[in-house]
C-alpha positions as CSV (number, residue, x, y, z in Angstrom):
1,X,94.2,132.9,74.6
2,X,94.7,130.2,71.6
3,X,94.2,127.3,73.8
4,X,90.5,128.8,74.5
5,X,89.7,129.9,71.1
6,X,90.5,126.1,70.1
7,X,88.5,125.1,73.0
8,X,85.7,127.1,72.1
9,X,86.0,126.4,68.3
10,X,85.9,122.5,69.5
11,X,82.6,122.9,71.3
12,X,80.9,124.5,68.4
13,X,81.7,122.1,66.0
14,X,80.4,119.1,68.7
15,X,77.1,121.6,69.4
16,X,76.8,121.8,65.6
17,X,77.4,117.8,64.8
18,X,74.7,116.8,67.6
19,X,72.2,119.0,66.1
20,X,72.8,117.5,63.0
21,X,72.3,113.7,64.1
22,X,69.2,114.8,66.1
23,X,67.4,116.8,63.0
24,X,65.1,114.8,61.2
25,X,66.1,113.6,57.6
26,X,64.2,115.6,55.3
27,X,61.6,114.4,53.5
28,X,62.2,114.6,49.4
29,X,60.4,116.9,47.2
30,X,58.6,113.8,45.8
31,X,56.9,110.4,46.5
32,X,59.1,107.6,46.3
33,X,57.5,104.5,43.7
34,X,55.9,101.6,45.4
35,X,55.7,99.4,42.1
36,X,57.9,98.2,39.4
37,X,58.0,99.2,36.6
38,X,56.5,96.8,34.2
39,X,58.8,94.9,31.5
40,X,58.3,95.0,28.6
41,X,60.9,92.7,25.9
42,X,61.6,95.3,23.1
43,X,62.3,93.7,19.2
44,X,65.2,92.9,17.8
45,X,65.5,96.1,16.0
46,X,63.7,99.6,17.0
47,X,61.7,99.5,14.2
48,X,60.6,95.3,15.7
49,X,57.5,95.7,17.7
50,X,58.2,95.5,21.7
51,X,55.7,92.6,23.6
52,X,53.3,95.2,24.4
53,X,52.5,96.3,21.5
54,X,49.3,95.8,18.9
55,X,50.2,95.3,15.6
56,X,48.4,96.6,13.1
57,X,50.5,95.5,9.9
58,X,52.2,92.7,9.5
59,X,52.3,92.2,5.6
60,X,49.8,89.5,5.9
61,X,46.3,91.1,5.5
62,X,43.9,94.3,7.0
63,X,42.4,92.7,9.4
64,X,42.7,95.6,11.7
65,X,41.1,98.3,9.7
66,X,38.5,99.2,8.0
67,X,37.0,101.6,5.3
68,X,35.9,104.9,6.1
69,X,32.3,103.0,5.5
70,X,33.1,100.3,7.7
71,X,33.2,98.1,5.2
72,X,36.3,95.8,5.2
73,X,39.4,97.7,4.2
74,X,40.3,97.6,0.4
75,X,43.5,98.7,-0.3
76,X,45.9,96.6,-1.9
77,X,48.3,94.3,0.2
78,X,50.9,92.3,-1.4
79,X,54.7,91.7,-0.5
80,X,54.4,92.0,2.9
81,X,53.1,96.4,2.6
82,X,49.8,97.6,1.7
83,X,49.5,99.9,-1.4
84,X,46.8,102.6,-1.2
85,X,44.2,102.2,-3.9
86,X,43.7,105.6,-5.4
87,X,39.5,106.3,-4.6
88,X,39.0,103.7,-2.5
89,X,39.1,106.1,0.3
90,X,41.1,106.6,3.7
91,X,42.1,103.1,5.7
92,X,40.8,103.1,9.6
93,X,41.6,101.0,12.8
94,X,39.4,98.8,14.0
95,X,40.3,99.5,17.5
96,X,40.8,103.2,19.3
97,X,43.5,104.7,20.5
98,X,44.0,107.5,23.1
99,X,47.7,108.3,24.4
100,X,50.3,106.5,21.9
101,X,53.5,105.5,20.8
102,X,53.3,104.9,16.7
103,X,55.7,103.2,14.6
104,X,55.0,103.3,11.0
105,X,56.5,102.6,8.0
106,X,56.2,104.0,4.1
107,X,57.5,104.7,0.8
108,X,56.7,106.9,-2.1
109,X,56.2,106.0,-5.5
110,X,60.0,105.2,-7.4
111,X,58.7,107.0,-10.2
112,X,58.1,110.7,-9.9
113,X,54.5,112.1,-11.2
114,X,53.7,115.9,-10.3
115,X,54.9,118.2,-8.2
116,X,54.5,120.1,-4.6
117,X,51.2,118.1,-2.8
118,X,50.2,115.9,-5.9
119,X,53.6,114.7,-5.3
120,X,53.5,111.7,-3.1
121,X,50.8,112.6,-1.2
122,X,49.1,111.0,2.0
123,X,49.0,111.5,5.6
124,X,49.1,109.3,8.8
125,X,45.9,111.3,11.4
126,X,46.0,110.0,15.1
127,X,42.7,109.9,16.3
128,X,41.4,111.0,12.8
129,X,42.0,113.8,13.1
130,X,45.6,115.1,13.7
131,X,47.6,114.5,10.8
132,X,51.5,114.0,9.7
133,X,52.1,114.7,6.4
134,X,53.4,111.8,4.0
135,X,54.9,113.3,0.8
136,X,57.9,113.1,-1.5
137,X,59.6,115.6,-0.1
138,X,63.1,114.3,-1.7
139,X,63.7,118.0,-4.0
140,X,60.2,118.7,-4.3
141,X,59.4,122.3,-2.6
142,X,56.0,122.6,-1.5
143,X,54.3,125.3,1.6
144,X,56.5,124.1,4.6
145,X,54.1,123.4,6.8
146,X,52.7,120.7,4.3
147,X,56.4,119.0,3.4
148,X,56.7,115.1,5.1
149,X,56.5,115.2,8.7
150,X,54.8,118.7,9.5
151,X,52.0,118.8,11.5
152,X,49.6,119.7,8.6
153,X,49.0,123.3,8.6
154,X,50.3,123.8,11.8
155,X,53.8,123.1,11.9
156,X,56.9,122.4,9.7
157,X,59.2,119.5,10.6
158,X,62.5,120.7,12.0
159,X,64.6,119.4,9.2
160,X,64.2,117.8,6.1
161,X,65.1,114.1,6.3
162,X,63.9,112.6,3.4
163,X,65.1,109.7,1.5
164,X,65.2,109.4,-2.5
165,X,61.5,108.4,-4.1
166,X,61.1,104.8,-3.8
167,X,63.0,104.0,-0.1
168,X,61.4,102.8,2.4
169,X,60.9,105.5,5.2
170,X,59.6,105.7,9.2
171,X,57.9,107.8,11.6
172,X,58.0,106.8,15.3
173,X,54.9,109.6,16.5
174,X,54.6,110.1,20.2
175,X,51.0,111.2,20.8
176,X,49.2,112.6,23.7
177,X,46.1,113.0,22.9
178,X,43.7,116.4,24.1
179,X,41.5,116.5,26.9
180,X,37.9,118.0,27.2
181,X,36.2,119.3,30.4
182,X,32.5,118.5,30.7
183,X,31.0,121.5,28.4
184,X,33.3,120.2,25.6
185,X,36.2,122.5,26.1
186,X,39.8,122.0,25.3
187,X,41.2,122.3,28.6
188,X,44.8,120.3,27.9
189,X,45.6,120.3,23.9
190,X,46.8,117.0,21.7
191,X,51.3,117.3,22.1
192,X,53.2,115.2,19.2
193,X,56.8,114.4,19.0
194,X,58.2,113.1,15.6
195,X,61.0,111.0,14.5
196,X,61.6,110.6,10.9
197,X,64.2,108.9,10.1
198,X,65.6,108.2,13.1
199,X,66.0,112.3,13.1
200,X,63.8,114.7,15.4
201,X,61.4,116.5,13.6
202,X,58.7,117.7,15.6
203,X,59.9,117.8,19.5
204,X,56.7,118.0,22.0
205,X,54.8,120.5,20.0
206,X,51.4,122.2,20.7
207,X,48.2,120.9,17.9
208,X,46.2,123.8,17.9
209,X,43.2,121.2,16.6
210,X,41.8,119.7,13.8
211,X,44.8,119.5,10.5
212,X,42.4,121.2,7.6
213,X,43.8,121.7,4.7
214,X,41.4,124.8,4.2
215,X,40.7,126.7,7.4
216,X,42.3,127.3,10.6
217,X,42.4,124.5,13.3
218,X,40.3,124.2,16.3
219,X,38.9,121.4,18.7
220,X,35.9,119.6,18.2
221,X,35.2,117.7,21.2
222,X,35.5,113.8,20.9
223,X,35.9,110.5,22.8
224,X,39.1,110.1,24.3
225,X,39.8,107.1,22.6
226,X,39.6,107.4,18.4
227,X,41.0,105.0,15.4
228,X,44.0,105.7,14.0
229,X,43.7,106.8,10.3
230,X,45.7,106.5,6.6
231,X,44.7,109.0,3.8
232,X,43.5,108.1,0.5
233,X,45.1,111.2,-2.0
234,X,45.0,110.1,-5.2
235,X,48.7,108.4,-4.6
236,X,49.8,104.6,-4.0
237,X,51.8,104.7,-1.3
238,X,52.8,101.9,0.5
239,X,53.3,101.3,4.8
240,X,54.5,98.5,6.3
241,X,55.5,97.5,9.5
242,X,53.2,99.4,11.6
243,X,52.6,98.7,15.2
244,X,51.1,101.0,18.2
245,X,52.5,100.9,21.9
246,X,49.3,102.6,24.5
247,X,50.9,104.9,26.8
């Protein structure tokens, strides 16, 4: 009786093991790639511009932007940043940007004048319109949805990562930018990601449109490409180093 169970058992597992080299492989729940992906040499540093990249400030001269005229840019550039020039008006790109990787570099006044949004005060807007707050927002309390790195209006940053008036800060903004269908709906909104610091502020979040300051957001249909813009608010803060990757 044990000898035939083990015979039995025996041609089972050989019935099961053919079955298994005759069924076809299955196919997987995705295509595989056919290309490479590209390369692309990244800086020295993170904050170095990789080879693919368009740089938009070097320290030399604003040659990639313009005024909100389009007249040539005229905030002040010396010691390799560019100072905003209180009433000159916002700074815009020369070229147009749709889905982005931003890298962007700024500092504060070192001496402290005002307080809350008077404090410090400018703003980086992809495509013109969706902004990230730049304040001094080293022991200053303002509305939390308008401290550095909220999505104006929309969204406070996660933390509070501020350095001291004066120090030289970054932003590294991942950008995808909204999509219209043919009647000038929204049908897919703008998504932002937010480093400041180095730290996460703003992980993949939702714009629900436009950043006012004094009504709600919503979408205005627009190209898909749009310059990349720096606010003019009363305050002379300084970027440097800022360089765009297109995704």
């Amino acid at each position: 009786m044990v000898t035939r169970c083990l015979v039995v058992a025996a041609t089972a597992v050989c019935a099961i093991s053919a079955a298994s080299a005759q069924a076809p492989e299955a196919a997987p729940p995705y295509p595989a790639p056919k290309t490479a992906p590209p390369i692309v040499t990244p800086g020295r540093t993170d904050a170095d511009p990789p080879s693919d990249a368009v740089v938009l400030f070097s320290g030399k001269d604003l040659s990639h932007w313009r005024s909100e005229d389009g007249s040539p840019a005229k905030w002040i550039v010396r010691d390799n940043y560019v100072e905003v020039k209180p009433g000159a008006g916002g700074i815009n790109t020369a070229d147009k940007f749709g889905d982005v990787q931003l890298h962007i570099e700024w500092a504060t006044p070192s001496i402290v004048k005002g307080e809350g949004q008077e404090r410090g005060n400018s703003g980086v807007f992809l495509m013109g319109r969706y902004e990230v707050q730049v304040l001094d927002s080293y022991q200053n309390e303002t509305y939390y949805h308008g401290q550095a790195g909220a999505v104006y209006k929309q969204y406070p940053p996660l933390v509070n990562a501020s350095r001291k008036p004066g120090e030289w800060q970054s932003y590294d903004i991942i950008f995808h930018a909204p999509h219209f269908d043919e009647m000038g709906k929204v049908v897919d909104r703008a998504r932002m990601t937010v480093l400041h610091n180095g730290v996460l502020i703003q992980n993949n979040v939702e714009v629900y449109g436009i950043t006012y300051h004094d009504r709600a957001p919503v979408y205005l249909p627009h190209s898909p490409q749009e310059s990349l813009a720096l606010q003019d608010h009363g305050n002379p803060i300084r970027y440097r180093n800022i360089w765009i990757r297109r995704l």
